[in-house]
N, C-alpha and C positions, 0 to 999 in steps of 0.2 A: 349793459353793465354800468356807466355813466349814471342810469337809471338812480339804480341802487348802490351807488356810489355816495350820491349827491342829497336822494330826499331822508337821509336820516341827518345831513347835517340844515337842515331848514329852520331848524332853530335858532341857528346861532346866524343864518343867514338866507331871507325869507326868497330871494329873488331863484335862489334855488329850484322854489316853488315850478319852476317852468318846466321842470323837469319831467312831470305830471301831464302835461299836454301830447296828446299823440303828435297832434299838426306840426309843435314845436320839433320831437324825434322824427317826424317823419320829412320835414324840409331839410334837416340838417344831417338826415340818413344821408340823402340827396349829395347834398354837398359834400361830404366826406366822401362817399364812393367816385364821385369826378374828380375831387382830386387824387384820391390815390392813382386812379387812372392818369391822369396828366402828370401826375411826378414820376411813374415807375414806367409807364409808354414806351416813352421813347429809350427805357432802359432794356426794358423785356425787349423791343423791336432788335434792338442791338444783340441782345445775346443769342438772338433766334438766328439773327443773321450769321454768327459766330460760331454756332452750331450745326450750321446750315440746316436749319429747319425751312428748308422752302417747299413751296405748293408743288405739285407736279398735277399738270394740265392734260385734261384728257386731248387726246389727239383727234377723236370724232369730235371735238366742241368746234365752237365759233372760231372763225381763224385768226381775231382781233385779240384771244383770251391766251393766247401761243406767248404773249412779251409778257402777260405775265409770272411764266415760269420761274420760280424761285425766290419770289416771295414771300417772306417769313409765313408762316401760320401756327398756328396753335395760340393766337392770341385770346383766344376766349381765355385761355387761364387768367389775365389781367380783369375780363371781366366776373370770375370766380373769386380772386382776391381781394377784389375793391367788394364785393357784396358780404364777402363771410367778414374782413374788416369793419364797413359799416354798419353791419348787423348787429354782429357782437357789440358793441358798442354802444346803440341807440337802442336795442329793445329792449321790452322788458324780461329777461330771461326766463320767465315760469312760465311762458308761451310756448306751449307746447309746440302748433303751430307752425310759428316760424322756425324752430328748430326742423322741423318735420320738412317745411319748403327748402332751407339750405340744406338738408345734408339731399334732401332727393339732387337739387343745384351740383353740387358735390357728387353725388353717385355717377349721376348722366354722365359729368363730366369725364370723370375718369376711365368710361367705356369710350367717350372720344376721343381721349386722351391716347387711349391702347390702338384704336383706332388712328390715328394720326401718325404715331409714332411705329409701327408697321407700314404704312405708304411710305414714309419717309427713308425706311431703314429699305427696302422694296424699291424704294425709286419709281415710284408710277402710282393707279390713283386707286389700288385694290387693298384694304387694308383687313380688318376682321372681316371673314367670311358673313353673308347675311344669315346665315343659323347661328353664328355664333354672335353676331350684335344684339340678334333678336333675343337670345336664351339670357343675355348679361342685362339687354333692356326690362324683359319681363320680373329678372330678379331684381331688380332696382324699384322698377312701380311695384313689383309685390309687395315689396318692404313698406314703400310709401302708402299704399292703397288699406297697406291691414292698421298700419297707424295709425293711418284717422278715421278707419274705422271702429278703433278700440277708445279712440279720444272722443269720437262725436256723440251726440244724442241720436234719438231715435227717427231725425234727419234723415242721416246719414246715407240708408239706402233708398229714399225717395227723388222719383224723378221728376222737376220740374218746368215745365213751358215758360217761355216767357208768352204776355198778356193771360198768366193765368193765375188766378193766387193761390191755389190750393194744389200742390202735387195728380199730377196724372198718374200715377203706378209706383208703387215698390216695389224694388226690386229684388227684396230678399235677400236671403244667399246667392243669387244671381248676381246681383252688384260688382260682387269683390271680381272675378275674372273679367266680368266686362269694364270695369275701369281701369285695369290693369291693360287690358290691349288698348283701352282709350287713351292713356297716360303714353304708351309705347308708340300708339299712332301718329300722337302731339312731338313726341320726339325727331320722328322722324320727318314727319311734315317740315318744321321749321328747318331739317337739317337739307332735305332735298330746296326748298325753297333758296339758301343760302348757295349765291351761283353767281352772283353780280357783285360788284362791290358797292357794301352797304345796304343792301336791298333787304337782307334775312333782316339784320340790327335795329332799322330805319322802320319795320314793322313790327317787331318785337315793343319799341318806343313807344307805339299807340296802342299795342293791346295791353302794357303793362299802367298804361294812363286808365285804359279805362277798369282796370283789377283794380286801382288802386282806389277808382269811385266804389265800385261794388264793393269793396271790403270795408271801408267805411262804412257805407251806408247799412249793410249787411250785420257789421258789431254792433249798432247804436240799437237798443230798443226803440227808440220814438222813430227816426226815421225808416225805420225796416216795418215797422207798422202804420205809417202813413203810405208808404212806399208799397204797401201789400208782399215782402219779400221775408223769406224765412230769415226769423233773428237766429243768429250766430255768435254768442258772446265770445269765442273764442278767433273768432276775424278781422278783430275791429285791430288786432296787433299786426295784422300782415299790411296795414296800412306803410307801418316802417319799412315791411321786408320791401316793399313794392317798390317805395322812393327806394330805397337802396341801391334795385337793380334798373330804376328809372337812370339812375344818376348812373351806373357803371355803362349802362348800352349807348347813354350818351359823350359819354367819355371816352368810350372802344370807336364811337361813330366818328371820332375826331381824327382819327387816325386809319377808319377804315372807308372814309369816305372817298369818292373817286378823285386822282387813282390809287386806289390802296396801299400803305406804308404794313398792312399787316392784314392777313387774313386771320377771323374767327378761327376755322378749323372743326370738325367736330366734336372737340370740347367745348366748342361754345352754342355753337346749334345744337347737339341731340342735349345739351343741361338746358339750354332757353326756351326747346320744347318741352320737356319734361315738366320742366315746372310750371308752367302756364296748364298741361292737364291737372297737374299735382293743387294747382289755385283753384282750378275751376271745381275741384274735386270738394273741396273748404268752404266753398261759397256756395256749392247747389248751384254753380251756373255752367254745368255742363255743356245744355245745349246752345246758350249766347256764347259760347265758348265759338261755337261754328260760325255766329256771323261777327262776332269781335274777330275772329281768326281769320276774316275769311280769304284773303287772297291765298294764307298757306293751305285754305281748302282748297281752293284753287289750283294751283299748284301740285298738290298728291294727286289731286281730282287729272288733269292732264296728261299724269305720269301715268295711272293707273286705265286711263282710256288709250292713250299709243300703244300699250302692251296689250290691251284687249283688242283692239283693232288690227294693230300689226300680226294678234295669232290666227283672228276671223279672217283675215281677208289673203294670208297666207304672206306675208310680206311688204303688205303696204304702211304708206302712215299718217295717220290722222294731223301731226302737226310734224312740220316741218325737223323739229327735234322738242322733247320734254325734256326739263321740264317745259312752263309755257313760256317765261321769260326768254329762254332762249329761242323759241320759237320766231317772238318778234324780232330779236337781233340777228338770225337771219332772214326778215323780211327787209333789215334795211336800218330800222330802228340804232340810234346811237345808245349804248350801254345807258348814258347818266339819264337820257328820255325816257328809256323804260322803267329806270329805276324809280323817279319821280313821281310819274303813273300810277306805277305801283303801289309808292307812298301815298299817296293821293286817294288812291282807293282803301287802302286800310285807316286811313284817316276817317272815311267816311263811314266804312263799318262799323267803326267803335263808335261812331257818335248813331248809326240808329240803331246798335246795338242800345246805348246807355238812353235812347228815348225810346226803350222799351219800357223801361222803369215807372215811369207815370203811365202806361197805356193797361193795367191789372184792374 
């Protein structure tokens, strides 16, 4: 909005001119989304608490995770408002695109939103039924999936390798359902992952670092052609949307960092999943979407082997508890050391993910 505020008056006042720079929208997406985060924080923590929106703690978890009962949650909405704020703001509005990533941001949210607010009103940790999260997630990626399938080129359903320059397979009319359960998997990935304080947030940081390279580099004709990577002229504007939500998960991490003044909720995981399918879906980086992600592979990966183990073997179980993070914390592990680890490891994903990019 700022955008197109600003470059019709260049005339009368050239420094306007900056306005025109993605880098310049996209640092200062950044910074507008943390601070909305830091000014309204500590006000949303209060009304939560007010509200008494607090967490209710499974009683099979770890027995250290028991004091945190009643901890505000549903703070992802702070991280929803500093990004549709920022957004609005710094893009350029006829970007289809980013409209397309916040309202899917928006969508997710509001099924966690429904979600959260049923546990809360329930008193304990079962909120929408899994048919019925799954039936509101599907309708949500649907919307999103046919979007930019209507908006992209002839891209759109081709599948690409990284080290490879040229697509492996089209997808066809195949595409549209299967990125649909892909976008819904992303959802939930990030939301089962979300178990520790700062842990889901603190990895979301680095896969939205490294979106925010590929979308770059992905808009630019010269570099996406040096780069061997399919050009995208309509990507290079999610560069904004990216810092936006850089700057909001950095902002939620101020206050959700150990010991938590305020849980996410899943209004903040199944929207910070969703949209990371919804990105990768834009960028043709579906499959680096796996090893940028990869601890939340992880993670669903764990969950989804205890339930197959525990049905083979009649009772037993593969990890002490799924997901895995809690796994380690009852091996002994202090909560902030796993969380670290963690970080640490999705640090390193994203960076061999993004040295995938010279290896085509």
């Amino acid at each position: 909005m700022l955008r197109e505020i600003f470059l019709p008056l260049i005339k009368y006042f050239t420094p306007f001119n900056i306005f025109r720079y993605l880098t310049f929208r996209s640092a200062y997406a950044a910074v507008t989304a943390l601070l909305v985060c830091y000014l309204f924080g500590p006000w949303l923590i209060k009304r939560l608490r007010v509200l008494k929106f607090g967490q209710s703690i499974r009683i099979d978890g770890p027995e250290t995770h028991l004091a945190k009962t009643g901890t505000p949650t549903m703070g992802g909405i702070l991280i929803i408002l500093s990004v549709i704020v920022s957004v609005v703001l710094w893009i350029d509005i006829t970007s289809v695109y980013c409209w397309i990533a916040l309202l899917s941001l928006l969508g997710f949210g509001l099924i966690g939103a429904a979600d959260d607010l049923l546990k809360i009103r329930k008193h304990s940790s079962d909120g929408l039924s899994p048919v019925q999260k799954l039936i509101l997630q599907f309708i949500v990626s649907g919307v999103a999936v046919y979007a930019i399938y209507r908006t992209t080129g002839d891209t759109v359903t081709k599948l690409y390798v990284p080290f490879l320059k040229t697509h492996v397979i089209d997808l066809g009319v195949f595409w549209l359902p299967i990125a649909m359960i892909y976008v819904t998997a992303w959802s939930n990935a990030v939301n089962i992952t979300d178990g520790l304080d700062g842990l889901a947030v603190g990895l979301v940081i680095f896969a939205v670092l490294a979106f925010a390279v590929l979308t770059y580099v992905t808009g630019r004709a010269d570099w996406s052609e040096y780069l061997g990577v399919p050009y995208i002229k309509q990507a290079s504007e999610l560069t904004v949307f990216n810092f936006a939500l850089l700057g909001a998960c950095v902002g939620f991490l101020w206050f959700n960092a150990h010991p938590a003044e305020v849980f996410m909720g899943d209004v903040g995981s199944l929207s910070l999943g969703g949209v990371l399918g919804v990105l990768s879906l834009m960028v043709k980086k579906e499959i680096l979407l796996l090893v940028i992600g990869g601890v939340f592979v992880i993670e669903l990966g764990s969950v989804m082997l205890q339930v197959l183990y525990f049905k083979l073997t009649k009772g037993k179980r593969l990890f002490r508890m799924a997901p895995l993070h809690h796994h380690f914390e009852l091996k002994g592990e202090k909560e902030s050391k796993v969380v670290v680890r963690f970080w640490i490891l999705g640090g390193i994903f994203a960076l061999i993910a993004l040295s995938t990019l010279k290896i085509q």
